[in-house]
N, C-alpha and C positions, 0 to 999 in steps of 0.2 A: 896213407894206406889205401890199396886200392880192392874196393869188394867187387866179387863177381854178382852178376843181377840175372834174375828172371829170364829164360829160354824165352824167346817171343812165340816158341809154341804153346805157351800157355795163354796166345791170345782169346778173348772171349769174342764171336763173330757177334751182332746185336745190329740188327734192321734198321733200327729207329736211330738217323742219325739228328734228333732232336730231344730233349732241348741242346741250349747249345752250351757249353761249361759242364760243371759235373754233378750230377745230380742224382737220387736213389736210385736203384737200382734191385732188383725182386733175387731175393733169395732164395739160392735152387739149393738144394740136397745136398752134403758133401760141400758144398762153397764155403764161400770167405775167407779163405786161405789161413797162412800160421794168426795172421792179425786181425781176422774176424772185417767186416767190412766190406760191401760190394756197391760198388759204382756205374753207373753209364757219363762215359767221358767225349765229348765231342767239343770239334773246334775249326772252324775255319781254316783253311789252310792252302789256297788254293794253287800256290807256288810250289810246295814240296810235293812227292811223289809218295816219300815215305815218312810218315811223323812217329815218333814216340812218346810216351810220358811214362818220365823219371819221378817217382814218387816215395816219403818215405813218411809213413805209419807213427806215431808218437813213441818213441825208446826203441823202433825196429831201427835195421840199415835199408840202404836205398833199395829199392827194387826201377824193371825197365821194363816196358810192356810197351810191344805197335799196334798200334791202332790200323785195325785194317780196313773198314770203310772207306770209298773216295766217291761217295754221290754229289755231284756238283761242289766237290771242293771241299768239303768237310769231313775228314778223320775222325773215326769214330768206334766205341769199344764199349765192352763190360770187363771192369777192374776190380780184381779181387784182391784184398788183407787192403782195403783204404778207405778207412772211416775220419767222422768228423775228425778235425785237427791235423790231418795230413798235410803235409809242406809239399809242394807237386809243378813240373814245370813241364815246357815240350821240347823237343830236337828234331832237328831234320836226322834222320838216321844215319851215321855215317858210315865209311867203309872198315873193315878189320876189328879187332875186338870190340865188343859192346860191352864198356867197365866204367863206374861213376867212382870218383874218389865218396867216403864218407859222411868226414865232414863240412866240404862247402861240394855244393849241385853243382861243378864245373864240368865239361865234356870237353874231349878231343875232337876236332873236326878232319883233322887232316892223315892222309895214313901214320905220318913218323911222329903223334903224340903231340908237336909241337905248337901248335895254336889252340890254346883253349879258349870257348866263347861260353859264355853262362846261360844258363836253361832261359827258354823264353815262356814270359807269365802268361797265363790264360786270359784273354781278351772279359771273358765273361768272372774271372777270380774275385771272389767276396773279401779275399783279406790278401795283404800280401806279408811277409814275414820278409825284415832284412836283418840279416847277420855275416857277420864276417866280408862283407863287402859284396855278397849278392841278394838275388832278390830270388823268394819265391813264392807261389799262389797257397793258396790257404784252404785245405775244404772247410767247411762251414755250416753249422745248425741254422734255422731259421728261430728258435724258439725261442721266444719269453712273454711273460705276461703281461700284455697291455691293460688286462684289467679293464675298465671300462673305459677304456682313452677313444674322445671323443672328439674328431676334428673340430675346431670354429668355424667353419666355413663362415667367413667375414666376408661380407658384398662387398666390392669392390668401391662404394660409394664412400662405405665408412672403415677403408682401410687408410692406415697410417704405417708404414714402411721404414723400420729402422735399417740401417746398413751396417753390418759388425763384422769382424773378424773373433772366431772362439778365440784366439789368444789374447791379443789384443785388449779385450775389453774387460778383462776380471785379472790382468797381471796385477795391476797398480791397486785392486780394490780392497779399503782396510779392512772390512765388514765380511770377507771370505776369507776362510781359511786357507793359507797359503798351501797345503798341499794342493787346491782346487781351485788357485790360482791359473789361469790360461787355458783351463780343460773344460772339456762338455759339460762335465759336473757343475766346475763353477760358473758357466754361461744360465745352470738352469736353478742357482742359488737361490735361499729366498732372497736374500739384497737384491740379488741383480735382478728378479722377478718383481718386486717391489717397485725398482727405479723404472722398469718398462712400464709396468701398470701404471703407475702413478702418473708417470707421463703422457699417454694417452694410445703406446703403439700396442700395435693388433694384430704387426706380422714383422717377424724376424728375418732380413735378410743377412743369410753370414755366407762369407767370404768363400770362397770354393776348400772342400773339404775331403773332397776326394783325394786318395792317395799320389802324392806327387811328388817332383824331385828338382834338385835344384842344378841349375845351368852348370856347366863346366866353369867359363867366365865368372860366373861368382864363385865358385867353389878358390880358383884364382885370387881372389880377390877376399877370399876369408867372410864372404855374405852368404845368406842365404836368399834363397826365393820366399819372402815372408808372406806374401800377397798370396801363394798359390796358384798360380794360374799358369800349371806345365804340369800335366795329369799326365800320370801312365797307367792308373786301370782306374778304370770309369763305375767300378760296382765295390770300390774297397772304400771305407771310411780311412783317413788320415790318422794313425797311433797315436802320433806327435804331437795331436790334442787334445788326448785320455791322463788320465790322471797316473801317474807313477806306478800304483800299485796294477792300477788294469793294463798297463804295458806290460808289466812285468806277470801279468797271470796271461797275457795272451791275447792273441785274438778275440774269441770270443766274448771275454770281458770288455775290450776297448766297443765293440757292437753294440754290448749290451748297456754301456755309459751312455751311447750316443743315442741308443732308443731310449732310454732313461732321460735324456736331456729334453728330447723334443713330448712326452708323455708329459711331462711335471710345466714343461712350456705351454701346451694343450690346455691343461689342468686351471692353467691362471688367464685362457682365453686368445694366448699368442699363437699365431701361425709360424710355420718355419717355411721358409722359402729358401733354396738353395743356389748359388751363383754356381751354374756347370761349365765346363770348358770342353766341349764338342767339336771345337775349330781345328784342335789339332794335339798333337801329345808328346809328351815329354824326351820322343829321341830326335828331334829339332831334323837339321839337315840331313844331308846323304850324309855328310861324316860324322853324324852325330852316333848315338849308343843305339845297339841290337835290342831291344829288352823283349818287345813282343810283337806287335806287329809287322817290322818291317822284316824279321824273318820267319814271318807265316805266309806273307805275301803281301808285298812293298808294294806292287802294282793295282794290286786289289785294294789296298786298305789306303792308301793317298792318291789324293787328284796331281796327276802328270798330264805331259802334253803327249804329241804325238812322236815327241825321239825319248820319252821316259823319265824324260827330266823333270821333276817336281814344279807345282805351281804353287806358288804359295801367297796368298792372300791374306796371314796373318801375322808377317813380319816375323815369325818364332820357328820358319826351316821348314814346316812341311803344313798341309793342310789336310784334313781327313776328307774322302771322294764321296759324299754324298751322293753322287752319281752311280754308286753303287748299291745296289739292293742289301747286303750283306751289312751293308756297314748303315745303312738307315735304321734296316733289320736291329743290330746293336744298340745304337743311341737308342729306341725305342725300348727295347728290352731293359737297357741300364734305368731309363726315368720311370717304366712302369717297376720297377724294385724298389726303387727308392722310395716311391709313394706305399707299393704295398704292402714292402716290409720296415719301412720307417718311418710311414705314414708321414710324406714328404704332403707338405700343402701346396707347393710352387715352385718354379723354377725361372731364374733368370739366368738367359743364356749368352755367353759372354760373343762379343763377336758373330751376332746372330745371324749377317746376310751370307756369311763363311756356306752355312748349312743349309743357303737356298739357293746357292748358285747351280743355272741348269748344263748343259753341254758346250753352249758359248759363253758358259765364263760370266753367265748375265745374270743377277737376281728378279728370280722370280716367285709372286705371291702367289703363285698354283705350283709350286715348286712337291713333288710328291712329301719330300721330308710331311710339308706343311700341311697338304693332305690327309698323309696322314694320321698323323695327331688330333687332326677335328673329327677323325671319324671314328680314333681310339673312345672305348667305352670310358677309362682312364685317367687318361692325359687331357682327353678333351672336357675334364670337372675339374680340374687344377689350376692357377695361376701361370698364366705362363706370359711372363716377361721376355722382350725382344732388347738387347742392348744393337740397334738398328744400324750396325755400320761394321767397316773392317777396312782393311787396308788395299785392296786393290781396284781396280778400277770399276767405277758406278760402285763405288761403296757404301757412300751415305742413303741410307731409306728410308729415315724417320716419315715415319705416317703410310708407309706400303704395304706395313704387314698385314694378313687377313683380321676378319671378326674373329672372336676368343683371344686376340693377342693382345698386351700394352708394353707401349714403345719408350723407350728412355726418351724424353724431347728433350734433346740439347738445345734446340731452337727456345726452350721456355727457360734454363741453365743460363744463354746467353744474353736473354734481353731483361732478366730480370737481374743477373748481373752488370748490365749496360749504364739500363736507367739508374741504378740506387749507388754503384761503385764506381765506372766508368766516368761516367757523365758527373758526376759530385766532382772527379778528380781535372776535367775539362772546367767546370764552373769555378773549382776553388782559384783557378789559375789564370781565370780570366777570357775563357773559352766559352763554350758554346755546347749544351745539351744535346741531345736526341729530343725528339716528337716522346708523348705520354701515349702514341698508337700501338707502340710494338708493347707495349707493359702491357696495356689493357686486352690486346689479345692475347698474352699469357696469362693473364687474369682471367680470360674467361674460357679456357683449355684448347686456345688454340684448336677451333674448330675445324675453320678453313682448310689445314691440315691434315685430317682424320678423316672426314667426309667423302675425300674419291675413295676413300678403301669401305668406303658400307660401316665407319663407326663412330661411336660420339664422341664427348668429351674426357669420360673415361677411361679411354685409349692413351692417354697422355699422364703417365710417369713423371710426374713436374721433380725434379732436383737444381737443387743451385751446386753443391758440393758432391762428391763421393769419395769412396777411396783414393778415383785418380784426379791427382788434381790438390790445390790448394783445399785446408779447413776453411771453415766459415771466418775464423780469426784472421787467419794468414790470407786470404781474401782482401780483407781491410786493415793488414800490418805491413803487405811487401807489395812493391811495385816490381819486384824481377824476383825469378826463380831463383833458391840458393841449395840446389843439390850435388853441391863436391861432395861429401861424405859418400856418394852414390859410384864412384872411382869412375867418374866418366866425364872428368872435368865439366862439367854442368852444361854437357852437350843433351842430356835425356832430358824428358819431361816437356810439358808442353811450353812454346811460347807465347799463346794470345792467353790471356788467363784473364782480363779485363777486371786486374782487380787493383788497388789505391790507398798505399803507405798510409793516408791521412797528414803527410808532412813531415813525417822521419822515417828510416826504414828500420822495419822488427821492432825491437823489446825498447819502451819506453817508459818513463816515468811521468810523464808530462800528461798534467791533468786535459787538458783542453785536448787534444789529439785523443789521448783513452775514450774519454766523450765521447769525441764523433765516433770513433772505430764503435762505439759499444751502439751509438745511437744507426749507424747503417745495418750492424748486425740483426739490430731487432727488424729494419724493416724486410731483411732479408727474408727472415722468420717468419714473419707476419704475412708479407704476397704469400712465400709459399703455402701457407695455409688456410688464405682466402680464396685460395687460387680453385677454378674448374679442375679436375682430374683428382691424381692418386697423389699424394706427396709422399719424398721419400726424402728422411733425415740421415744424416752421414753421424756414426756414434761418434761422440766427442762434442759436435756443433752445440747444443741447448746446454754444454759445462762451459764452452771457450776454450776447448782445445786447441793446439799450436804444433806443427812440425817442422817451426821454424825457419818455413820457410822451404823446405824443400816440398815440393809439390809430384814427384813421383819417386814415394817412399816404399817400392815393389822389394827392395832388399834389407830393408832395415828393421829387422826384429829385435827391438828395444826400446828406452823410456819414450825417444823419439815416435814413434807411433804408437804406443800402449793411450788410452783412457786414464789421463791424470784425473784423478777423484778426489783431489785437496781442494779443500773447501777454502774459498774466498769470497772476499765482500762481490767482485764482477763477476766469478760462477755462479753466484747463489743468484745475483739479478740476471742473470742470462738464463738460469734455467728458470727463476719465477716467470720469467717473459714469455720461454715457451711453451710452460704448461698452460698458460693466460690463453694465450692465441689459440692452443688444441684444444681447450675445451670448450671457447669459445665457437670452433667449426662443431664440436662435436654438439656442441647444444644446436650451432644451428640445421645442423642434418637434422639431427632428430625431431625437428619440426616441420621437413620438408614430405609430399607426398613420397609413396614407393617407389614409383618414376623417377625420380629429379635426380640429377640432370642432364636426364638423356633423352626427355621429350623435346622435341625442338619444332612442334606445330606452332607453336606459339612464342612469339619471343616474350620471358621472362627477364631479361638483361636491357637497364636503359640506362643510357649514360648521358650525362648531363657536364656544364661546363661551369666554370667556378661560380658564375651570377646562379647558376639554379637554371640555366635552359637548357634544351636541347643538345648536346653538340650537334655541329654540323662539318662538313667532309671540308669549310675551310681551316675549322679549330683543329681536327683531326691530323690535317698535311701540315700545321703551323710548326715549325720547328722551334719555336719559341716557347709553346707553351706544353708545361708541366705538369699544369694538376686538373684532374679528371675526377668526378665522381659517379657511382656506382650504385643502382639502385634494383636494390633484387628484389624480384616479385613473384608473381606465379601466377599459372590459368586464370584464377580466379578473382584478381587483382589483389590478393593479399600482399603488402611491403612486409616482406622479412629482414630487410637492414639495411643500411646504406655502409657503404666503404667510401671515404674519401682521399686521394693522394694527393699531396702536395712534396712534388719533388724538386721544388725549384729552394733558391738560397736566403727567401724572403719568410719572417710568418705573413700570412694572409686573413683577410675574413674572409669564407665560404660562405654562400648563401645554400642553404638546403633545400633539395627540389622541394614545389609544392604539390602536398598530397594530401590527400583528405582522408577521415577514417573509414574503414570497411564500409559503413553505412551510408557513408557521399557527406555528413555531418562534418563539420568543423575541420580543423586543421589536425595533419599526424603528428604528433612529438617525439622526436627522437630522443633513447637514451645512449650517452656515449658511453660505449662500454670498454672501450681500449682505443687508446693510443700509446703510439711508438715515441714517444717523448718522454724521458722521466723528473723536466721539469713540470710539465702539465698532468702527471700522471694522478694528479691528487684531483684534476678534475674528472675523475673518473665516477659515470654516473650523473655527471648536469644532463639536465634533459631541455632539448632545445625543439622548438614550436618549427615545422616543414616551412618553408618559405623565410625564415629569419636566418639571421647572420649567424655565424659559428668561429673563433678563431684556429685556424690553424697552422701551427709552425713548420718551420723552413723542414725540409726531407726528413717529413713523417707521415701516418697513415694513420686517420682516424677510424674506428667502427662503431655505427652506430645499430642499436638494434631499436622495435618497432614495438 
């Protein structure tokens, strides 16, 4: 059935063509048409001459109204009978009749009816609605009651960084009711609030949540996009991970879950941090899908060369033109929404150097994006996460991004995977280690690094695992990537992954192999969280989670990447181990001055060699040697603990530096307060005299405190 629509002479003329998307609009006398409701609708558009929006009212039929503004490219109007809850898209205007069928938003483009292309969403759209096989923008309330929701602003010293997917991580949990299984709701559960508190995290990273859609190639393929990471509007929450009945009430319900999720998160002290995808958006190549951008204006909104041809820097068809003010303009608009109507604490941004490259294609740290944002009232009080790389050339940038930013350090990923996984799988076989140098400068946030950009140690994001990439299990159960189920004959997924079977490959029964794999896990656990910087835990890692093996699990939504929550004898010790180690850093922050550890007038870090001296730059270059200890102080000569490694195949006696007490009186005693051994763990608590022998076993890590 085809309805006739709206005379365009009932456009409304309206000056202001800001803000941009749709927004109130003042009610004059006689207005709001049969449906009550008045709008100001603006949009970028710099490619069409003539825009429309198609829009239709809750139980009314479509109506069509042009936007007759064209100030620098933005289309722009006052729209009458379109209040909250309108379903609303744009068109370039075409020739001959102007008629929308009813029930799906399709338009004709061509004179003879015969190509129809689907309404394009509004770049700035709070919600998008799909039925029936299109897609369209949503208006949208701003309201609900935060009640007294108070952000944590968590210092960056004593933050702790979980990494989650909302589905993901509450499918598998017995303890939530299964309707609120996979949804905002049950992310913000009291179980699931419990196991974060309990555990020690302080800021929630989840998975990108933005509205997004899955590749054609998997669609082929019967997958989906599980990961999220191929956005097509940048200001809509995800439906798909609201609870059933809030799909089914709507929009605004699915909003109001998701402000519900992060309020009741607030409430128990967690931060939300968000993974955004800014790099680039969900209609991939030139042949990929119309939806919104590239027929508003393809030239404007992605970086092209100079014959129009796309450049693409993120592997995924197209990249968004940073280079363009419009489109800075945007990203900036979308993260200040997010924070101030979702009360967003962070952002980590996927593909980060994408968003700084300048005219030559080159990353740059005065890049305006970057500017930007340090000088947003905003954006620049948030967290803001750099995943420092992309795929095109001069890609990698860990340590270039400005002050206010921290960097994922793959560099601290790879050498603490080197020494404890790598090099174990080199020694079990008769080889030959690495130096304990690269460890120890990840231990102590990899300075040297962070220093030409103006920042400290805090700049450094320490991960060993993340979504992409092996678990912390599958780390220490496969020596090669096993992702056929990924239909891409196990061409995808990384190959250096530097990680060590232990002597069979996957799922074993064999006591002596479980062992090691559980005894390298812990010291996984443990650097990470002795370590200089921020740590960030991948959900699963502190239960023993498994994918089997497959290490780039982007399409598989099921048991294979869900949070297995069944309790066993080596979960329950994997997760006592790393509440041990968290509250072990957490006690020791809270004994550290306000500064620590970004005063660097003085060196508080001395390292010593297994007799108890000095190192010296010949022990350092020695490729032989393994174990290193670690003796943290501060301005005032206070010792606040000693760490000691021993990554070689031997146990050892350690001598403990000598130090004397605060007062210069007699010798300091150390208490050992964890080790990564669970045959010695029962010596948990011998207190040993500075300068005396100490035993410590083969690739594990003592701590002692003071």
């Amino acid at each position: 059935m085809v309805m006739p629509l709206l005379d365009t002479s009932l456009t409304v003329d309206d000056p202001q063509a800001f803000p941009l998307g749709v927004s109130e609009a003042r009610q004059v006398p006689g207005g709001g048409g049969a449906s009550g409701g008045r709008a100001r609708v603006a949009v970028y558009a710099p490619g069409i001459t003539k825009l429309e929006v198609a829009y239709q009212a809750p139980g009314q039929s479509w109506r069509l109204q042009t936007l007759s503004g064209l100030p620098n490219g933005v289309h722009h109007g006052v729209v009458d009978g379109f209040p909250v809850g309108s379903r609303y898209g744009f068109r370039a205007a075409p020739k001959g009749e102007e008629v929308l069928p009813l029930a799906v938003p399709t338009v004709d483009f061509d004179d003879d009816g015969g190509s129809r292309q689907p309404l394009l969403l509004d770049p700035y759209g709070r919600a998008v609605d799909e039925r029936d096989g299109s897609l369209t923008s949503v208006r949208m309330s701003s309201d609900f009651d935060w009640a007294a929701d108070e952000k944590p602003n968590t210092p960056w010293r004593n933050t702790i960084v979980y990494e989650a997917h909302v589905r993901g991580q509450s499918m598998l949990h017995p303890d939530i009711p299964e309707a609120l299984r996979g949804t905002y709701a049950g992310m913000a559960h009291p179980a699931m609030i419990e196991h974060l508190t309990g555990l020690g995290i302080t800021a929630l990273q989840l998975l990108p949540v933005h509205f997004h859609l899955d590749e054609p190639h998997l669609q082929n393929l019967g997958l989906t996009n599980y990961w999220g990471y191929n956005t097509a509007a940048f200001f809509a929450p995800s439906p798909g991970y609201a609870t059933k009945s809030a799909q089914e009430a709507g929009p605004q319900a699915v909003q109001d879950e998701f402000k519900g999720m992060v309020k009741l998160l607030h409430a128990a002290g967690i931060e939300v941090i968000l993974d955004v995808v800014y790099n680039h958006t969900a209609e991939g190549g030139p042949d990929g899908p119309t939806l919104s951008f590239r027929g508003l204006g393809e030239q404007k909104y992605y970086r092209t060369d100079g014959n129009g041809r796309y450049v693409d820097t993120t592997g995924c068809g197209n990249t968004l033109n940073f280079g363009e003010p419009r489109v800075i303009q945007m990203v900036l608009d979308s993260l200040r929404y997010w924070v101030d109507e979702f009360h967003i604490d962070g952002f980590r941004f996927d593909l980060a150097v994408t968003l700084c490259r300048n005219a030559a294609n080159e990353f740059d740290p005065r890049h305006p994006f970057l500017v930007a944002v340090a000088a947003d009232p905003v954006l620049s009080r948030v967290k803001l996460i750099a995943e420092p790389w992309d795929v095109g050339y001069g890609g990698w940038q860990t340590g270039r991004f400005p002050s206010g930013w921290v960097d994922w350090n793959d560099h601290y990923r790879d050498a603490v995977r080197s020494f404890w996984v790598a090099d174990r799988a080199a020694l079990d076989n008769g080889g030959r280690g690495t130096s304990v140098a690269r460890l120890a400068d990840a231990l102590s946030g990899s300075a040297s690094l962070f220093e030409p950009s103006g920042r400290s140690r805090l700049a450094s994001l320490n991960y060993i695992t993340s979504h992409d990439g092996f678990t912390m299990t599958d780390l220490v159960s496969y020596d090669r990537k096993h992702n056929e189920a990924n239909g891409e004959q196990n061409r995808d997924g990384h190959g250096d992954n530097r990680s060590y079977n232990h002597g069979f490959e996957g799922r074993t029964e064999d006591e002596g192999i479980l062992a090691r794999r559980d005894q390298s896990k812990r010291n996984l656990m443990a650097s990470l969280m002795i370590s200089l910087g921020v740590p960030m835990i991948t959900a699963g890692d502190e239960l023993g989670r498994t994918q089997q093996g497959n290490n780039n699990a982007y399409c598989q939504d099921n048991p294979l990447t869900w949070v297995d929550w069944t309790s066993t004898p080596e979960s329950h010790a994997m997760l006592r181990s790393t509440k041990r180690v968290i509250r072990l850093r957490r006690e020791f922050l809270t004994a550290q001055p306000p500064d620590y550890p970004v005063r660097d007038a003085r060196s508080y870090l001395y390292w010593y060699d297994q007799g108890g001296q000095p190192m010296t730059m010949e022990r350092w270059n020695d490729s032989g040697n393994r174990v290193v200890q670690l003796l943290v102080g501060s301005d005032d000569g206070h010792v606040a603990g000693l760490i000691v490694v021993n990554g070689g195949p031997e146990d050892i006696d350690v001598t403990l530096p000598q130090v004397t007490n605060d007062d210069g009186t007699g010798k300091r005693v150390f208490d050992l307060r964890l080790t990564t051994s669970e045959l010695h763990d029962r010596r948990q608590g011998a207190l040993v005299p500075s300068g005396e022998p100490d035993e410590v076993p083969a690739y594990t890590i003592n701590i002692y405190r003071t």
